[in-house]
C-alpha positions in Angstrom: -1.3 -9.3 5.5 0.5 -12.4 5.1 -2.3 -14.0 2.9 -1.6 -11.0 0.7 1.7 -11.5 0.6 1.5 -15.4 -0.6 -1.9 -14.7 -2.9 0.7 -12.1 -4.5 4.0 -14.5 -4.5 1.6 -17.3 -6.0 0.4 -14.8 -8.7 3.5 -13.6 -9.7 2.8 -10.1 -9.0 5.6 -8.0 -8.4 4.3 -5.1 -6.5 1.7 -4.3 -3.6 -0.3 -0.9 -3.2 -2.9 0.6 -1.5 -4.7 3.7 -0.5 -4.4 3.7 3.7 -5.4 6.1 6.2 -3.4 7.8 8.3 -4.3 5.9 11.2 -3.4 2.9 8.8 0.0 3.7 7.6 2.0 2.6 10.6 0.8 -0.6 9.8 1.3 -1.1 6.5 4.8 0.2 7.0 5.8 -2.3 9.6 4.9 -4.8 6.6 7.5 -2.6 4.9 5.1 -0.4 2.4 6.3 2.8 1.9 4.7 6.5 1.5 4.7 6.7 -2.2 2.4 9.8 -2.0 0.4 12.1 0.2 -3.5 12.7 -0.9 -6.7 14.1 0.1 -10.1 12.7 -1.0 -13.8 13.7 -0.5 -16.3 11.6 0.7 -19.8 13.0 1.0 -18.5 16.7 1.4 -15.6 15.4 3.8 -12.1 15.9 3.1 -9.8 12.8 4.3 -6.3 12.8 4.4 -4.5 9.6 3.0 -1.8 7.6 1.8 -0.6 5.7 -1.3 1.6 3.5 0.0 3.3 0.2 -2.1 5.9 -2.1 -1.9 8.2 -4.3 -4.6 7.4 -7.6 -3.7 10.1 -9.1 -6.9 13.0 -7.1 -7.9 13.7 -6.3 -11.6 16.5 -8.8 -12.7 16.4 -7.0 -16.2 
């Protein structure tokens, strides 16, 4: 995760997401991502529960 972080810094790139599993999300929110919403996908006739989760890597100076 701290790769991502500097790949993203180096880039420019102002904001992180991802789609995490539930089993995920305590992870990515000790990296400080937060819940941005609460989904359900299929996967070969399986219904998984997930998480979009992002974080604002840059603030808006604007």
């Amino acid at each position: 995760m701290a790769h991502i972080h500097q790949s993203a810094a180096a880039r420019g790139m102002g904001r992180l997401f991802a789609d995490v599993s539930l089993t995920a999300e305590p992870f990515f929110a000790k990296w400080g991502f937060g819940v941005e919403a609460r989904q359900q996908v299929e996967r070969s006739g399986v219904v998984l529960a997930n998480a979009r989760m992002g974080k604002v890597l840059v603030a808006d100076c604007s």
